[in-house]
C-alpha positions in Angstrom: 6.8 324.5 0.7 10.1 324.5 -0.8 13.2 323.7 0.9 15.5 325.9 -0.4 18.0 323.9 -1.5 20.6 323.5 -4.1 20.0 319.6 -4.9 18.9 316.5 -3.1 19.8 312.7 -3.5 17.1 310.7 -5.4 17.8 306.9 -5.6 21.1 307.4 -5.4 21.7 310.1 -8.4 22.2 313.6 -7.4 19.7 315.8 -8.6 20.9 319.7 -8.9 17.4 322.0 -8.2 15.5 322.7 -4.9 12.6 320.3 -3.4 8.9 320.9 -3.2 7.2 319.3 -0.5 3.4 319.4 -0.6 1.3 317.9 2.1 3.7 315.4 4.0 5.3 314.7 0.5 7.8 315.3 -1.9 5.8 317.0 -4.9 8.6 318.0 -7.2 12.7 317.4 -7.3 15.1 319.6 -9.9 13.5 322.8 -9.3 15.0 325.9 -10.0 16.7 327.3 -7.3 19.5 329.8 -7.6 19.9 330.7 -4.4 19.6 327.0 -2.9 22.0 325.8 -0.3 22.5 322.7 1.0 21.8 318.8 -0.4 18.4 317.0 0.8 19.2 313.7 1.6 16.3 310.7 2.9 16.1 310.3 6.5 18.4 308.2 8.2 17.1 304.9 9.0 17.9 302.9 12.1 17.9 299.2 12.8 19.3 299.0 16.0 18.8 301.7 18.6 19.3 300.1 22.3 18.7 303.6 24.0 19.1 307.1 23.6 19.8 310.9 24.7 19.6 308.8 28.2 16.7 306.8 28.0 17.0 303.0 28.2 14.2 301.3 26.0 14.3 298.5 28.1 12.5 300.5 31.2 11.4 303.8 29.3 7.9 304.8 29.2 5.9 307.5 26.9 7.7 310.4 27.9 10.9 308.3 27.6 10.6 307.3 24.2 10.0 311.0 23.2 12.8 312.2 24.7 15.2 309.9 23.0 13.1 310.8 19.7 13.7 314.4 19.8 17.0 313.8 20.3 17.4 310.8 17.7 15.8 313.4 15.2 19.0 315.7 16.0 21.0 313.0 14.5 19.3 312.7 11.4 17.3 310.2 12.1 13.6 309.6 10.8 12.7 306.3 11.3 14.3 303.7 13.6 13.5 300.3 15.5 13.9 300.3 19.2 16.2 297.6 20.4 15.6 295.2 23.3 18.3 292.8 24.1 18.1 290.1 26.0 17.0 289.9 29.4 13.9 288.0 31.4 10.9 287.3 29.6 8.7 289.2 32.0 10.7 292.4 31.6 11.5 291.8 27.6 7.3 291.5 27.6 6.8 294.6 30.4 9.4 296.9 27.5 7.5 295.8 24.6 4.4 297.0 26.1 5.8 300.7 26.1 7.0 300.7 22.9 4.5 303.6 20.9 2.6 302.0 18.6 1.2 305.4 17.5 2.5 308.1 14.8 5.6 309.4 16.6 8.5 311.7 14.9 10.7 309.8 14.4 9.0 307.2 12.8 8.9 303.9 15.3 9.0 301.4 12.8 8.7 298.4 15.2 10.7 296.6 17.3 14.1 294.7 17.1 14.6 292.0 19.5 17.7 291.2 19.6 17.4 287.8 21.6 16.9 285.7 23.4 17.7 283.0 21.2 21.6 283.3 20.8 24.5 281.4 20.9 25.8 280.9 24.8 29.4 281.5 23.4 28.9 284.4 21.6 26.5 286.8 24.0 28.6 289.9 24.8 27.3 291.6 27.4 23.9 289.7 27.0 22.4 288.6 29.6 23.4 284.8 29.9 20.4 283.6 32.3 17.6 285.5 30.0 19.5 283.1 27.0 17.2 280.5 25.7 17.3 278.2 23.3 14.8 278.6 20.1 11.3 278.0 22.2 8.3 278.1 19.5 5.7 279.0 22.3 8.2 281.9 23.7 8.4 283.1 19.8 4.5 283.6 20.4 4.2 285.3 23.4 6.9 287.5 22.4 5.4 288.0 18.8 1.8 288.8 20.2 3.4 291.4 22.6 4.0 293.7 20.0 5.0 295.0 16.6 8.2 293.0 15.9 9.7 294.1 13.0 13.1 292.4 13.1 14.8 289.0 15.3 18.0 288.5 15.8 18.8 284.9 16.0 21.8 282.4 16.1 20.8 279.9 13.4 23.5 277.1 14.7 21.0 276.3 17.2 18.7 273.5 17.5 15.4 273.9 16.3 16.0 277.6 14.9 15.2 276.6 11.4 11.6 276.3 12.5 11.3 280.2 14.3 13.2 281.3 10.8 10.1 279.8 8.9 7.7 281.2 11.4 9.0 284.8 11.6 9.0 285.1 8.1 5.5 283.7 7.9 4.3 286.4 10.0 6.2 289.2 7.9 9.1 289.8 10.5 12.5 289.9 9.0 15.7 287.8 10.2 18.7 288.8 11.0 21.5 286.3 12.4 23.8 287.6 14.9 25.6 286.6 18.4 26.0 283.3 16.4 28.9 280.3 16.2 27.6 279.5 13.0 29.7 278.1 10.2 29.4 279.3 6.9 27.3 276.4 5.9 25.2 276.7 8.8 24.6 280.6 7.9 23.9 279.5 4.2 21.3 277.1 5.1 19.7 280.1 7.6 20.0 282.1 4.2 18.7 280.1 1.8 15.7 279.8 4.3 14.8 283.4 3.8 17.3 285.3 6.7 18.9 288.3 4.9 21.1 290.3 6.9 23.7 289.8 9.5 23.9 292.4 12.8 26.8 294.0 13.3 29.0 292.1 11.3 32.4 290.5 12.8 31.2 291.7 16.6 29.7 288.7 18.7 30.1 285.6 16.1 32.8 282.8 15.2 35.8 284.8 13.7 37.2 284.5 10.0 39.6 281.9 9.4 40.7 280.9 5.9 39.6 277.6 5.8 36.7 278.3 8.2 35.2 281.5 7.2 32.1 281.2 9.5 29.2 283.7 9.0 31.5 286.3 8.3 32.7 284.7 5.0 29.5 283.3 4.0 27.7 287.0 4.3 30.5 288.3 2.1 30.6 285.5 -0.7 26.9 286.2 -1.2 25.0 289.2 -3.0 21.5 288.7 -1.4 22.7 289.9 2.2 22.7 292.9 4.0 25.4 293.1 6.3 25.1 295.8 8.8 28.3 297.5 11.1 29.2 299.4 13.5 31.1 302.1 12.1 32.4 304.3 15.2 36.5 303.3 15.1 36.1 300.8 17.6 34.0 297.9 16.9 36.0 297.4 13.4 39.5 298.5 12.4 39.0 300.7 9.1 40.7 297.9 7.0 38.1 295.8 8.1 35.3 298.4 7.4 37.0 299.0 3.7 37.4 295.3 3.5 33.4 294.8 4.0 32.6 297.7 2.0 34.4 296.4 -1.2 33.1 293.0 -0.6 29.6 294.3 0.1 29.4 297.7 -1.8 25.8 298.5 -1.5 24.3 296.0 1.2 26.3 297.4 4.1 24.0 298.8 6.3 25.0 301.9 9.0 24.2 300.9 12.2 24.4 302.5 15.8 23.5 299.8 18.4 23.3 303.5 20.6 22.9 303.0 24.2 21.1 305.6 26.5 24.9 307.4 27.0 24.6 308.1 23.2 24.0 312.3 22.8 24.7 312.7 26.0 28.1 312.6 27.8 30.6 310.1 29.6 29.7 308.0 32.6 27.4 305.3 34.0 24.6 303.8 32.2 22.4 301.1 31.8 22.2 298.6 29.4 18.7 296.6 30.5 20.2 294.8 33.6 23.9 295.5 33.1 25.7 298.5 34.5 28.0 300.0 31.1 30.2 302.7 31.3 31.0 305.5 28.5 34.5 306.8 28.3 35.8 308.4 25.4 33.4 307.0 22.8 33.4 303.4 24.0 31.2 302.0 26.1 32.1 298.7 28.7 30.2 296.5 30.6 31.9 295.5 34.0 34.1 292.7 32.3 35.3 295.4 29.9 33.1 293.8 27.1 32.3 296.1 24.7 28.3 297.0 25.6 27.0 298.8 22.3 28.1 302.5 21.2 27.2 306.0 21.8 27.5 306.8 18.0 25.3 308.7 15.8 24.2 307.6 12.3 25.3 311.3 11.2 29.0 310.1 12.5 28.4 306.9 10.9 27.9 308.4 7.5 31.0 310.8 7.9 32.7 307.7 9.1 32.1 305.7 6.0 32.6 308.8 3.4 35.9 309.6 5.0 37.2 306.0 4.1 36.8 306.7 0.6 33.1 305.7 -0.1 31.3 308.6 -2.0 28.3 310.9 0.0 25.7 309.3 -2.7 26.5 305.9 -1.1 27.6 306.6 2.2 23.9 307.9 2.4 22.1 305.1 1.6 24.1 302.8 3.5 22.2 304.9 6.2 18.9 304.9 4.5 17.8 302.9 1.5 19.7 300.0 2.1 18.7 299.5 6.2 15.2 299.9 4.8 16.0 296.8 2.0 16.2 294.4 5.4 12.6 295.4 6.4 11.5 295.4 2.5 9.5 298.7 2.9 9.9 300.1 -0.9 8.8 303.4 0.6 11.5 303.8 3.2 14.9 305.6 3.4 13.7 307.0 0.3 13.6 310.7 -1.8 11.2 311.0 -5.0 8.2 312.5 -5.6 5.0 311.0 -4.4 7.1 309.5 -1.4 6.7 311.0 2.6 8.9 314.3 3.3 11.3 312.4 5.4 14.5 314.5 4.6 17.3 315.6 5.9 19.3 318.7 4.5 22.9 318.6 4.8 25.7 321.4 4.6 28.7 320.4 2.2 30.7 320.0 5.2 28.2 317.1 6.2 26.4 318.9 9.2 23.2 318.7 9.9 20.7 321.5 9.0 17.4 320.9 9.2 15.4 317.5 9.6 11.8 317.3 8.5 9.3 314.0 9.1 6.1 314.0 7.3 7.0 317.1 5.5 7.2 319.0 9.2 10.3 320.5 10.1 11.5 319.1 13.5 14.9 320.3 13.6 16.3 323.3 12.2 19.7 324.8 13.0 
């Protein structure tokens, strides 16, 4: 099947010709195609989805999680890692045990828990009695409840050293995040083997010049993906072109979408907390910022229209997030790689959106 368009983004480079997909995968790139329209792009790829189209992955069920997939997949996104933030351990356990572990479009990837091990000072709207302090035995249960793909932790804390080494010995990436770590702190959690930082400057010690914390440390490095919130509210656009030029190519697109996200304005959930959407942000009751109802489509848009070209606005959405989880095979367009694609207008709309070489969304 060929997709008809007029070129498609491969590593990077943009390749002018159409796109031959051949069971599930891409067969041929560069093909002739003088009628083509459109540019095939890999599917997004998200690390941190809390909820969507108004399902809340902390209570959602079969039918839930395929709701929020068809409409994730209307968004652009292909592949993605459900979210649970922190909350009690029987629930956290109860949520992981409805996450699909079979094929499902979009691609579940695994989960991201992001919690319970975080700094008491820096928790947003996390919930502060579900907090804990790094527990080795809680790492287990929580590890043997499910396909964890990704931890977000606040290396400051005592004994966290010890679940860095054992998350990575079980082939679950690190992230540190809702963290009061200094820099050196965060280059010790580094040079352990953590490589990326969730949504950077939100929930951690601030950047000062002569205490640069996390922030400064992720920044002053070149083995760390930094990933941010890129809606208009969670960073001013300085700071979004001041991370980009410090971190061109490992800035990862992130949503942190909450069930409001496709949906409209009003009450939600958030796990245990009540949020509320107005206008594009979304509160908990302290006015604490609670997540986002953005799309990684936006998010791209966002990040082009600040002056970074589409080739690498894209993978900042794509190849890059999927550098966190090491999959080589991930956020990805070349031949002999899984049809995951979506097929943009010039204008940056979405057209269609095929997983596994199946269209699922065509408009």
């Amino acid at each position: 099947m060929k997709l008809g368009v007029e070129a498609a983004l491969v590593d990077g480079l943009l390749v002018q010709g159409d796109v031959d997909v051949v069971d599930g995968h891409v067969a041929a790139v560069g093909l002739a195609s003088p009628a083509g329209r459109g540019i095939a792009v890999p599917g997004f790829v998200d690390l941190q989805v809390n909820g969507f189209g108004g399902v809340d992955f902390l209570d959602a069920d079969s039918d839930g999680y395929r709701r929020a997939g068809e409409a994730l997949l209307e968004t652009g996104v292909t592949a993605y890692l459900p979210t649970l933030i922190t909350t009690p351990e029987h629930q956290l356990l109860a949520a992981m045990a409805e996450v699909p572990t079979t094929e499902s479009r979009p691609r579940i990837l695994g989960m991201h828990l992001e919690g319970p091990f975080l700094s008491p000072n820096r928790l947003g709207t996390h919930e502060a009695s579900a907090r804990r302090d790094p527990d080795p035995a809680m790492l287990d249960r929580l590890l043997a409840a499910g396909p964890v793909r990704l931890m977000t932790l606040a290396p400051e804390l005592p004994g966290a050293d010890v679940l860095i080494d054992a998350l990575l010995a079980r082939g679950v990436a690190v992230s540190l995040g809702h963290t009061d770590a200094t820099a050196a702190q965060a280059n010790a959690a580094f040079d352990r083997g953590a490589r990326s930082v969730t949504h950077l400057f939100n929930a951690m010690r601030p950047f000062f010049h002569r205490d640069p914390g996390i922030v400064g440390a992720a920044l002053a490095r070149d083995d760390v993906v930094v990933s941010i919130i890129l809606d208009g509210i969670h960073l001013a656009p300085e700071t979004a072109k001041t991370v980009w030029r410090a971190a061109r190519g490992r800035t990862a697109l992130v949503t942190d979408a909450i069930t409001g996200a496709g949906v409209a304005d009003g009450s939600y959930s958030l796990g245990n907390l009540d949020v509320y959407v107005h206008e594009g942000t979304v509160r908990g009751p302290d006015g604490v910022l609670a997540g986002s109802v953005l799309t990684m489509i936006e998010a791209v848009r966002n990040l082009h229209e600040l002056g970074v070209p589409f080739e690498e606005a894209i993978q900042a959405a794509t190849s890059t997030p999927a550098r966190v989880l090491g999959d080589p095979r991930l956020g990805r367009l070349g031949v002999g790689l899984p049809a995951d694609v979506v097929v943009l207008t010039d204008a940056l709309e979405i057209e269609r959106v095929l997983v596994g070489g199946e269209i699922r969304v065509a408009v």
